[in-house]
Structure formats: C-alpha cells, structure tokens
C-alpha positions as a LaTeX table, in Angstrom:
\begin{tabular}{lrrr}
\hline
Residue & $x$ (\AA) & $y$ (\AA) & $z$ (\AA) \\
\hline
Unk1 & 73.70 & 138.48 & 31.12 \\
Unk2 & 72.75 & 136.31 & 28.14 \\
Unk3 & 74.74 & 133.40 & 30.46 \\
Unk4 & 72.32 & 134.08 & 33.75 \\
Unk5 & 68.98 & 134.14 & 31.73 \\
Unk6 & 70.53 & 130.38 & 30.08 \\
Unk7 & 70.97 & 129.05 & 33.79 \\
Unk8 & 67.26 & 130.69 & 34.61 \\
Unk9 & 65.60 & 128.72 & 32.25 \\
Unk10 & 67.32 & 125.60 & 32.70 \\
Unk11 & 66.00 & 125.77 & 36.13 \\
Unk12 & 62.35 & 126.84 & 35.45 \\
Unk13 & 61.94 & 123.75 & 33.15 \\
Unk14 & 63.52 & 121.69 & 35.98 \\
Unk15 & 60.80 & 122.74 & 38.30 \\
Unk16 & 58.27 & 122.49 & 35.92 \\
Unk17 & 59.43 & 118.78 & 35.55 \\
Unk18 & 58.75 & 118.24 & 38.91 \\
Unk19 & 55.53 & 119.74 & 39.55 \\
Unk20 & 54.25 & 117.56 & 36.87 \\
Unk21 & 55.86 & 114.19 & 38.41 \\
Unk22 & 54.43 & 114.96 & 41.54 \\
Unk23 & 51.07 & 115.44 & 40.27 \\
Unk24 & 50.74 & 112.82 & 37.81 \\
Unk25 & 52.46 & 110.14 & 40.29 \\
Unk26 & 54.80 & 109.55 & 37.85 \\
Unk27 & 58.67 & 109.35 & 39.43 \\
Unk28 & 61.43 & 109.57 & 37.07 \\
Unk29 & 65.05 & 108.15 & 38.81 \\
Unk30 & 67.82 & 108.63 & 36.61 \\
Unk31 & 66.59 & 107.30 & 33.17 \\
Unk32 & 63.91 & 105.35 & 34.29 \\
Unk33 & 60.19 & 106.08 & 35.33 \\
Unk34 & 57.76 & 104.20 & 37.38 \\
Unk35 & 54.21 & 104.65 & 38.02 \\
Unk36 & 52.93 & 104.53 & 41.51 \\
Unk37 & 50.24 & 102.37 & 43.06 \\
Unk38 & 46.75 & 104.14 & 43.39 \\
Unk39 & 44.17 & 101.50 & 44.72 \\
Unk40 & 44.33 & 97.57 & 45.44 \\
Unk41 & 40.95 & 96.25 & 45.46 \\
Unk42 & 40.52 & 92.33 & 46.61 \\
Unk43 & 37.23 & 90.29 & 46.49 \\
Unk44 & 35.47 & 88.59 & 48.98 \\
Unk45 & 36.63 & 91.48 & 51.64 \\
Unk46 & 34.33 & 89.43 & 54.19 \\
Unk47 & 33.13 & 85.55 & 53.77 \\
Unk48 & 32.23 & 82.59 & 56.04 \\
Unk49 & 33.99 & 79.01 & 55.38 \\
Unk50 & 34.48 & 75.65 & 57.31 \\
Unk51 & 37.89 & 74.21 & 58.76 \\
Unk52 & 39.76 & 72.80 & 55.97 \\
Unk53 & 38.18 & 74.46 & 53.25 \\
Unk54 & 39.26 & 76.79 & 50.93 \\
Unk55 & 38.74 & 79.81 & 49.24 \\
Unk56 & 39.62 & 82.12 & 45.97 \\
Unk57 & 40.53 & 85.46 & 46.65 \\
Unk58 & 41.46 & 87.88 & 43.42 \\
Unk59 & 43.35 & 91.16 & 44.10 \\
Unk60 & 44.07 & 93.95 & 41.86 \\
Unk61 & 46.44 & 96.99 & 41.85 \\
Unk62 & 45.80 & 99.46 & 39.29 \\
Unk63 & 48.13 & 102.58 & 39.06 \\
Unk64 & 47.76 & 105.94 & 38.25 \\
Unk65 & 47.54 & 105.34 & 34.60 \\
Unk66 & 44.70 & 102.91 & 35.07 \\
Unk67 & 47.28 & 99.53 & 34.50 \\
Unk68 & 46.65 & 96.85 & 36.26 \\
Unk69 & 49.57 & 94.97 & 38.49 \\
Unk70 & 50.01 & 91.78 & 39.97 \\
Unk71 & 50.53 & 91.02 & 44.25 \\
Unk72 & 51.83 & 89.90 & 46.93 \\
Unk73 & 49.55 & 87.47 & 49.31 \\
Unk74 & 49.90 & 87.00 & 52.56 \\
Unk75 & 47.93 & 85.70 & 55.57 \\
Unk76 & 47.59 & 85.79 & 59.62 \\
Unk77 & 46.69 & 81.91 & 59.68 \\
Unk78 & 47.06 & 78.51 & 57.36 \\
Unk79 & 48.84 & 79.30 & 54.08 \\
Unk80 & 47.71 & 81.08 & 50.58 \\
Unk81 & 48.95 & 80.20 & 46.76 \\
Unk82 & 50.21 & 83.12 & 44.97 \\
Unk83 & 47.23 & 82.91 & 43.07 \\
Unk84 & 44.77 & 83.81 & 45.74 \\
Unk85 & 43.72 & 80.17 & 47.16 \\
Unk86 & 43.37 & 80.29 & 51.08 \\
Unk87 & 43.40 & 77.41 & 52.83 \\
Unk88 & 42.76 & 77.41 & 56.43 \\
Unk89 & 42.06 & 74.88 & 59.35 \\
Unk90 & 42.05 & 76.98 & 62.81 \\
Unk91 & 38.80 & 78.44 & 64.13 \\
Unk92 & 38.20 & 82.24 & 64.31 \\
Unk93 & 39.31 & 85.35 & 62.23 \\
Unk94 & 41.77 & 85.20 & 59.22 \\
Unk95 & 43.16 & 88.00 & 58.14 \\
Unk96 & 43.81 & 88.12 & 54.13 \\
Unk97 & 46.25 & 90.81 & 52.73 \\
Unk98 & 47.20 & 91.91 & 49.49 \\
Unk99 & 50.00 & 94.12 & 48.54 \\
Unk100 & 51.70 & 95.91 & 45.76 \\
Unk101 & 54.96 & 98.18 & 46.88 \\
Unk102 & 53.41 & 100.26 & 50.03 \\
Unk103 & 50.13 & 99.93 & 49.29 \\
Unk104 & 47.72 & 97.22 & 50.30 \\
Unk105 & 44.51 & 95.77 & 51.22 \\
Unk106 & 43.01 & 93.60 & 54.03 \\
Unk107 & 40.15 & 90.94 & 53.23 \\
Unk108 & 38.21 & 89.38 & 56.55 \\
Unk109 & 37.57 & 85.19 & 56.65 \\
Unk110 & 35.60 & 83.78 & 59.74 \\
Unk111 & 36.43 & 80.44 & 59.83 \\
Unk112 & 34.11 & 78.06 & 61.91 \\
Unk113 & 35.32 & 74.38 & 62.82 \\
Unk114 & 34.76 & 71.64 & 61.03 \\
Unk115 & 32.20 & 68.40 & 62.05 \\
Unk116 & 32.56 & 66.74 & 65.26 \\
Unk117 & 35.30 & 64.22 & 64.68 \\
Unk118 & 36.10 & 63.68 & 69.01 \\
Unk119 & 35.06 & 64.11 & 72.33 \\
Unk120 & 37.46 & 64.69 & 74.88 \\
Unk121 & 36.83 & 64.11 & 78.69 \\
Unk122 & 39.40 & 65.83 & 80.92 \\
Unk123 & 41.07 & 64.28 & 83.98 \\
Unk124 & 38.90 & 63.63 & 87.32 \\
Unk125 & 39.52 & 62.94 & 90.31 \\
Unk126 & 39.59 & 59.99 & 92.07 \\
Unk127 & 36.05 & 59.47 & 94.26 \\
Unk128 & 35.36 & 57.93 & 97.24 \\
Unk129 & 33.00 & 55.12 & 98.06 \\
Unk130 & 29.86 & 56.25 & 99.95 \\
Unk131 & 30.45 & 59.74 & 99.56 \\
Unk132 & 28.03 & 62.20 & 98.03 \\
Unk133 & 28.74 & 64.04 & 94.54 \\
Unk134 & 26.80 & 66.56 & 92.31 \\
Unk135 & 25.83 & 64.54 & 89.22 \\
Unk136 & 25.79 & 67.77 & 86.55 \\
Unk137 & 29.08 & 68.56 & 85.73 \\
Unk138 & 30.80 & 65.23 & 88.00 \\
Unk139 & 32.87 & 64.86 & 84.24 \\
Unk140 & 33.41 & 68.14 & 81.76 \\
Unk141 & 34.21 & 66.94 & 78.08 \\
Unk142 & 34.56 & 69.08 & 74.95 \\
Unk143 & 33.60 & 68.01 & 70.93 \\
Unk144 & 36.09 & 69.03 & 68.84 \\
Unk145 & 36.78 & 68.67 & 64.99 \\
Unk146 & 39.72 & 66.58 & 63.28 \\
Unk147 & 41.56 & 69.84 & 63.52 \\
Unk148 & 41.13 & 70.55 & 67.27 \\
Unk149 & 38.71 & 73.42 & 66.84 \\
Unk150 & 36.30 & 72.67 & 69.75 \\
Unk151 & 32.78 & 73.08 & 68.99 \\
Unk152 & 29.98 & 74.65 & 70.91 \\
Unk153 & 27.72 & 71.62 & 71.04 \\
Unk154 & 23.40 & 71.42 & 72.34 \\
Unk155 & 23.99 & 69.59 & 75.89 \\
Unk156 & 20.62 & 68.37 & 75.57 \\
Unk157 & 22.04 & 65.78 & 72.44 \\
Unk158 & 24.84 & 64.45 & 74.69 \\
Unk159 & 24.60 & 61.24 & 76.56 \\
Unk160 & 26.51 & 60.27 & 79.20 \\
Unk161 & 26.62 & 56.77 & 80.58 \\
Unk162 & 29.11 & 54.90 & 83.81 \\
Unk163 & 29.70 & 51.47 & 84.08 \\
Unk164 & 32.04 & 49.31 & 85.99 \\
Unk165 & 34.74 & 47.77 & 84.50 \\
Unk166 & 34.19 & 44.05 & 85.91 \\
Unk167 & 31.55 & 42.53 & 88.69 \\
Unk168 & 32.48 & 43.75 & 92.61 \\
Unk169 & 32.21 & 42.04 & 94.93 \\
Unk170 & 28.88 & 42.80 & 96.44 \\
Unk171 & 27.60 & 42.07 & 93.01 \\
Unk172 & 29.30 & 39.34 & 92.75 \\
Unk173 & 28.35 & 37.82 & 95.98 \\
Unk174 & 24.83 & 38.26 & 95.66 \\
Unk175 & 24.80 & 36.30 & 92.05 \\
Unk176 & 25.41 & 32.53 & 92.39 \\
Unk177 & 27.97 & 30.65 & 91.81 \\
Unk178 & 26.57 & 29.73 & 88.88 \\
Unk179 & 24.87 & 32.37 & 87.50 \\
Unk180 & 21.04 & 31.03 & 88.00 \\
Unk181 & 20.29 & 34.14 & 89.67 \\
Unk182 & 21.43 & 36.22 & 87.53 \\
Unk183 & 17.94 & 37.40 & 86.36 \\
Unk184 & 16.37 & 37.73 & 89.61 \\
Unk185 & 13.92 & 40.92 & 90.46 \\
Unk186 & 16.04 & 41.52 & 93.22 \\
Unk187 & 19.37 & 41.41 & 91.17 \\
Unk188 & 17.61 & 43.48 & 88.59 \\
Unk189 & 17.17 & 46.51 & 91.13 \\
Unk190 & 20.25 & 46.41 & 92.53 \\
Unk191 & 22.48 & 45.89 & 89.77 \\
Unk192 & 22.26 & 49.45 & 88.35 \\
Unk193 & 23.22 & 50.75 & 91.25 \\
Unk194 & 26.22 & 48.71 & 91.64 \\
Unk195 & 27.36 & 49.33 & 88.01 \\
Unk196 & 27.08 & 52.65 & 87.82 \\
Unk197 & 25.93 & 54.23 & 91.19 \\
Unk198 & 23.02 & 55.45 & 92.71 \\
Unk199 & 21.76 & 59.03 & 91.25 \\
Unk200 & 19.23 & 60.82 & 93.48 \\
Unk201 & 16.00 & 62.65 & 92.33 \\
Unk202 & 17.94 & 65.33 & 94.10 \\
Unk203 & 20.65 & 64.73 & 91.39 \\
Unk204 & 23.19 & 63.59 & 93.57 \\
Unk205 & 25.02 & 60.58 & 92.66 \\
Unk206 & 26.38 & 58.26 & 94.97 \\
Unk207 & 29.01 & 55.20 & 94.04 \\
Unk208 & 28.40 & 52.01 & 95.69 \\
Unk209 & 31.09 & 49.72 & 94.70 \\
Unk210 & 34.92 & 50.42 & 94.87 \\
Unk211 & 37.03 & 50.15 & 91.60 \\
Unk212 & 37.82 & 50.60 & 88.00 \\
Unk213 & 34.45 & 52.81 & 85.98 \\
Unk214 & 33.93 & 53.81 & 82.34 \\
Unk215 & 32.48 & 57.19 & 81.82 \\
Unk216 & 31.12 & 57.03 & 78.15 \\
Unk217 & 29.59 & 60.31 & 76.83 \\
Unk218 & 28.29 & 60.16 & 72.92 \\
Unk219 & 27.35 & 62.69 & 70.70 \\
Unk220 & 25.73 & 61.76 & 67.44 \\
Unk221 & 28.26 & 59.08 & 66.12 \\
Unk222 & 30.97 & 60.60 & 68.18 \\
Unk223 & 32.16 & 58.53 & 71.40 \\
Unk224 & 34.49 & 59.36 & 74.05 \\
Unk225 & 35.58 & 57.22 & 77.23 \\
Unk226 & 37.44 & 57.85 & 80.01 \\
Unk227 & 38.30 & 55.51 & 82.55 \\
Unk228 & 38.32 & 56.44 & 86.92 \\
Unk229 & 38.61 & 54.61 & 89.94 \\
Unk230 & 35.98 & 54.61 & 93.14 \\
Unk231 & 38.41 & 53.90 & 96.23 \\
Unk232 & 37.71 & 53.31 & 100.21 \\
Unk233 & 38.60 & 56.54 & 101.60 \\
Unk234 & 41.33 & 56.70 & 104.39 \\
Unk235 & 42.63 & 54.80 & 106.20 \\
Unk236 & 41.05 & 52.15 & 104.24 \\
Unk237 & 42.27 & 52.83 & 100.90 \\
Unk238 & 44.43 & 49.82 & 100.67 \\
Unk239 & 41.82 & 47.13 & 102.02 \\
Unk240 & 40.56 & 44.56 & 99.57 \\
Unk241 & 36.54 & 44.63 & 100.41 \\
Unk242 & 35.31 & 41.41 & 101.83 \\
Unk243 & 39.03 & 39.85 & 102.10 \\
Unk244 & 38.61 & 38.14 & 105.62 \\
Unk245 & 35.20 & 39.00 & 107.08 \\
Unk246 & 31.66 & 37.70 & 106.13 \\
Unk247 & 27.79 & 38.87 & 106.55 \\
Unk248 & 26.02 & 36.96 & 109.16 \\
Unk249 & 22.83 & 37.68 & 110.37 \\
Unk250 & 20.43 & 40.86 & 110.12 \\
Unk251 & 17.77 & 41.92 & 111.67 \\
Unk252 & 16.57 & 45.66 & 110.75 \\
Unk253 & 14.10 & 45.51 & 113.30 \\
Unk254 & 16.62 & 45.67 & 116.14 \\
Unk255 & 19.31 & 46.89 & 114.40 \\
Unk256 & 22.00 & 44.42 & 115.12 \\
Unk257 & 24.28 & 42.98 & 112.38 \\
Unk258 & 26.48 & 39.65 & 112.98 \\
Unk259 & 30.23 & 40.04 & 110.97 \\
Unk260 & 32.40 & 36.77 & 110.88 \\
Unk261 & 36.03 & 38.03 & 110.78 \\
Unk262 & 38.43 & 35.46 & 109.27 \\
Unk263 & 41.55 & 36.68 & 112.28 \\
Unk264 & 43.10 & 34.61 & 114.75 \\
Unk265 & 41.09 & 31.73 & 114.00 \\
Unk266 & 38.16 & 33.33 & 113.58 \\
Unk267 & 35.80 & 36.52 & 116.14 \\
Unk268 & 32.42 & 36.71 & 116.27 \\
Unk269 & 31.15 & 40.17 & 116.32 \\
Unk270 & 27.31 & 41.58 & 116.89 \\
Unk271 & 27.33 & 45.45 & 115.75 \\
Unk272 & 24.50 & 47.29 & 116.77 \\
Unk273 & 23.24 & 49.86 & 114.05 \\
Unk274 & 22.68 & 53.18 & 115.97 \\
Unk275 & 22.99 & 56.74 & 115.58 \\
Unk276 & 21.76 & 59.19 & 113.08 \\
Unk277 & 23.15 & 57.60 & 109.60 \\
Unk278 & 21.15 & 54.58 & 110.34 \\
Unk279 & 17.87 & 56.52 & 111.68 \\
Unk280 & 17.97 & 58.45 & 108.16 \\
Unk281 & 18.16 & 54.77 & 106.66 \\
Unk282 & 14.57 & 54.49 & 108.10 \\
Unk283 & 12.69 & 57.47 & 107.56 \\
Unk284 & 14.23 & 59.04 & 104.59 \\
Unk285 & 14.36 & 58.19 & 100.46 \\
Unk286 & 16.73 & 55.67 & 98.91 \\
Unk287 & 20.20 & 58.31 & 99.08 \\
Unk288 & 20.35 & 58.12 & 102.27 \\
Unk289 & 19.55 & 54.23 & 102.81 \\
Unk290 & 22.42 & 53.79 & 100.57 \\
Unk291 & 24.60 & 56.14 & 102.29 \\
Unk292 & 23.50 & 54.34 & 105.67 \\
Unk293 & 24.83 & 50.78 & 103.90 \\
Unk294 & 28.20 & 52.42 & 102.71 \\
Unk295 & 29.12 & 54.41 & 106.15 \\
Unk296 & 28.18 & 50.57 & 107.74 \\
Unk297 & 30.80 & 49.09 & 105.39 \\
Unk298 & 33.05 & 51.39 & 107.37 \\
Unk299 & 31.78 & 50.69 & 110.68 \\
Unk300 & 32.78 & 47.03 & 109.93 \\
Unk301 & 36.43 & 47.88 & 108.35 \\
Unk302 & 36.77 & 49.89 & 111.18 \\
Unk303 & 35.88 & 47.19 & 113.81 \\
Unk304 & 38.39 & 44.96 & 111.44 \\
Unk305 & 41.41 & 47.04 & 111.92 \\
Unk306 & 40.78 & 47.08 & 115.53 \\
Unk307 & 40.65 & 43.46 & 115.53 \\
Unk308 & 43.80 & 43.08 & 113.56 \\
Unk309 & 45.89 & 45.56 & 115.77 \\
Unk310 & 44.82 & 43.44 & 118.91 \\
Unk311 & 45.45 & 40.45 & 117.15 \\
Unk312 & 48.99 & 41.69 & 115.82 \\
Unk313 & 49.40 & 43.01 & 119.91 \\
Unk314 & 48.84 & 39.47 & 120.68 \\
Unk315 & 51.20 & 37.95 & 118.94 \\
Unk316 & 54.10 & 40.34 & 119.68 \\
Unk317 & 53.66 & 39.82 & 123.60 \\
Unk318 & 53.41 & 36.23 & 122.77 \\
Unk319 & 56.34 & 36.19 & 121.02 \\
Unk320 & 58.12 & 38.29 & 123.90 \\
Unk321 & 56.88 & 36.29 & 126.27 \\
Unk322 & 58.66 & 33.00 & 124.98 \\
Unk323 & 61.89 & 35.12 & 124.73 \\
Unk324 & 61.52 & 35.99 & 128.44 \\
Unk325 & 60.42 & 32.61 & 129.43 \\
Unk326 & 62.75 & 30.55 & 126.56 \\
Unk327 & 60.84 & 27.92 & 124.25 \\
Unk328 & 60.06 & 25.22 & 126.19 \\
\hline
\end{tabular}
C-alpha cells in the first residue's frame, strides 16, 4: 500500500511539472531548458526609399522571461546584412522579415526608381513614302533609371524631334551645285518638310523623302535615338528615286507635266495631272498638296516601269529576230 501511494506521488509532481512548463513557456528536454519566443518587434514596419538606397532595419525577439534574442533576416528582393541593412534596386514592394525559431515578423519597403538615367524607343515599323500617319504615338519610348525601373514621366516635358540622316535627292536637287542657294526663302520652306516630314494641323504627319531618319526624343538631360527608314512602297521599293528620269516642264494651270526618261536612248513623256488626288491639290490645305506631289512621284515610276518592260520587250524580239534571220 505504502508502495502505490510512493508511485502516486511520483506522478502528481510529474504533472505538476508540466502544468507549470506549459504555462510559463518554459520546455525542459532531458537536462536542458529553453525559453520560447513571445514577440519579435522590427522598426520601420512601413518606409519609402529610392532605387539603390538603403535602409536600417532593427529587430528584436524577447522571450517569455523578458530576454532579448538576436535574428534571422531575410528579404523578397535585393539582399540584407545580418545586421539589418537593406539594400534594394527593383521598383515596387519589398518585403522585410525577421525571425527567431517559429516566430517572426514582416516589415513593408516601397521602393520607387531611381532618376532618369535612359530613354528607350521601341522598334517601328518601316513607313512608306506619301502615305498618311497619326503623329501622337507614331514612336512609344519609356524613361527608365540606371537600374531599369521605368519611370512614369509628364509627356508634356518630352521632346521629340526627326531628321534625315543625309540630303535626298529632291533636296538635293533643288540646292545648287554649289551651295549658293542654300539660304533661299524657298529652300527655307521646303527644307523642313523634307528633313523631317510634313505634320498637319490635323496632326497627321506625312514623310516626303525616302530613306534613313533619326527619331530623337529628350527628356531633361536624358536623350534617346532611334534610327528608321521611309521606303517607296510596292512594287517600287527597290527603285533608286530620280535614277534615269528628269523634271521637265510644268504648268499647274493645265495640268500637264513633261518627264525625260533616260531608256533606250532617251522618251519623252507629257503626263496629264487628272483625277481626284490632284483636284484636292487645288482646293484643299498643304496635306493634301503634298500627298498630290508624292502619289505623282508614283504616277511617274509607274509610267517608268512601263517604259522599261517595253523597252526590255524590245530588245528580246530584237534579239530573236537576228536568231531567226542570222547576224548579217
């Protein structure tokens, strides 16, 4: 009896032991107790920093009998010392956690990007001579900072410019050989238009010479460039402009136009200027005379490669002809 009422009070101070462990948080295994984690508290929980800069963060687990105890840091984006620095490059939210055992604590960074540092200009297409394009939003570009955070920039700050990369040759025929009229009113007007196209009060732009531009958009100190080509649409994409035919005469009044064509020796041709392109070169604003000059330079490539394909005909019956009739 004495033995049973030994046992009984072994085991009442066992579960009193354990009561008291799982009240106070304090765990005893084998020979050795621990004392658990109450609270982490970490400071800032919420800030606001640049790309590239960097930030203290101090974190503190205290357990239940009020010591304190060192963590672990860790973070969603760009890298933390074990003493609390962040340092972080990429745009956004960064997440900031500290922990000690199970327990832990989450701190909030919004990071926002850095000062302009580039402008990017992304990939256009290739435009057509003569044809007819929206001028807002012809090129999109994005400012970005040296770490490739774009920023959200005021559109009204921007500047875009186009240019041409050398003289065409329109431009270049209407300036002398030497220059001398270089200054001219008349070159003055023109020139902008062959540089960089004609832009409508309509806000249509419209290119006027075919080659190699320079789109140049600034923003503050920033500069981007981007370079695109103005081609003859088809079939005349691979025709050099002016190669073998010349201007002659012009008379707006009756609408006739004389083209020298440099084939076979040289063909004469008078083109008359009718229809409705050329009407809207009378009686409407300056897009549409231009339009009506660029749709002629078409009219006159097309009356070229008819002239060729004759002339080519020509030859090959010509040159069956003394295979028929031998070389005498």
């Amino acid at each position: 009896m004495k033995i049973k009422a030994f046992f009984l009070a072994i085991l009442m101070l066992s579960l009193s032991h354990f009561v008291y462990a799982a009240v106070s948080g304090t765990s005893t295994i084998g020979t050795q107790t621990t004392n658990d984690i109450v609270s982490i508290s970490i400071v800032p929980t919420d800030d606001v920093i640049n790309a590239g800069e960097s930030i203290q963060f101090v974190a503190v687990a205290i357990d239940n009998e009020g010591i304190k105890k060192n963590v672990t840091y860790s973070v969603s984006d760009g890298s933390i010392t074990s003493d609390g620095i962040l340092t972080v490059t990429k745009a956004g939210k960064t997440f900031i956690t500290a922990r000690q055992g199970d327990v832990s604590a989450v701190a909030t960074i919004t990071v926002l990007p850095a000062t302009p540092h580039h402008i990017n200009i992304a990939s256009s297409p290739t435009f057509v001579y003569g044809d007819k394009y929206t001028a807002d939003g012809l090129f999109t570009y994005q400012v970005f900072d040296k770490y490739d955070n774009e920023i959200v920039v005021d559109q009204t700050l921007v500047k875009a410019t186009i240019k041409k990369n050398t003289i065409g040759n329109l431009l270049g025929r209407l300036i002398n050989s030497d220059g001398s009229n270089i200054n001219s009113p008349y070159i003055a007007i023109i020139r902008p238009v062959l540089i960089g196209g004609y832009i409508s009060e309509a806000g249509q732009i419209l290119f006027f010479e075919r080659g190699t531009y320079t789109i140049t958009v600034k923003y503050g100190d920033i500069v981007g460039t981007k370079e695109f080509a103005v081609i003859f649409r088809e079939p005349y994409t691979d025709i050099k402009a002016w190669q073998d035919y010349h201007m002659g005469k012009l008379n707006l009044d009756t609408r006739i136009i004389t083209i020298q064509y440099d084939i076979n020796g040289g063909i004469l041709k008078v083109i008359p200027l009718q229809g409705k392109v050329y009407d809207d070169f009378y009686n409407q604003g300056l897009m549409c005379k231009f339009y009506a000059i660029c749709e002629g330079h078409y009219h006159i490539l097309g009356i070229r490669q008819e002239l060729i394909e004759q002339n080519s005909k020509k030859i090959i019956n010509k040159a069956f002809m003394m295979l028929i009739q031998g070389v005498k």
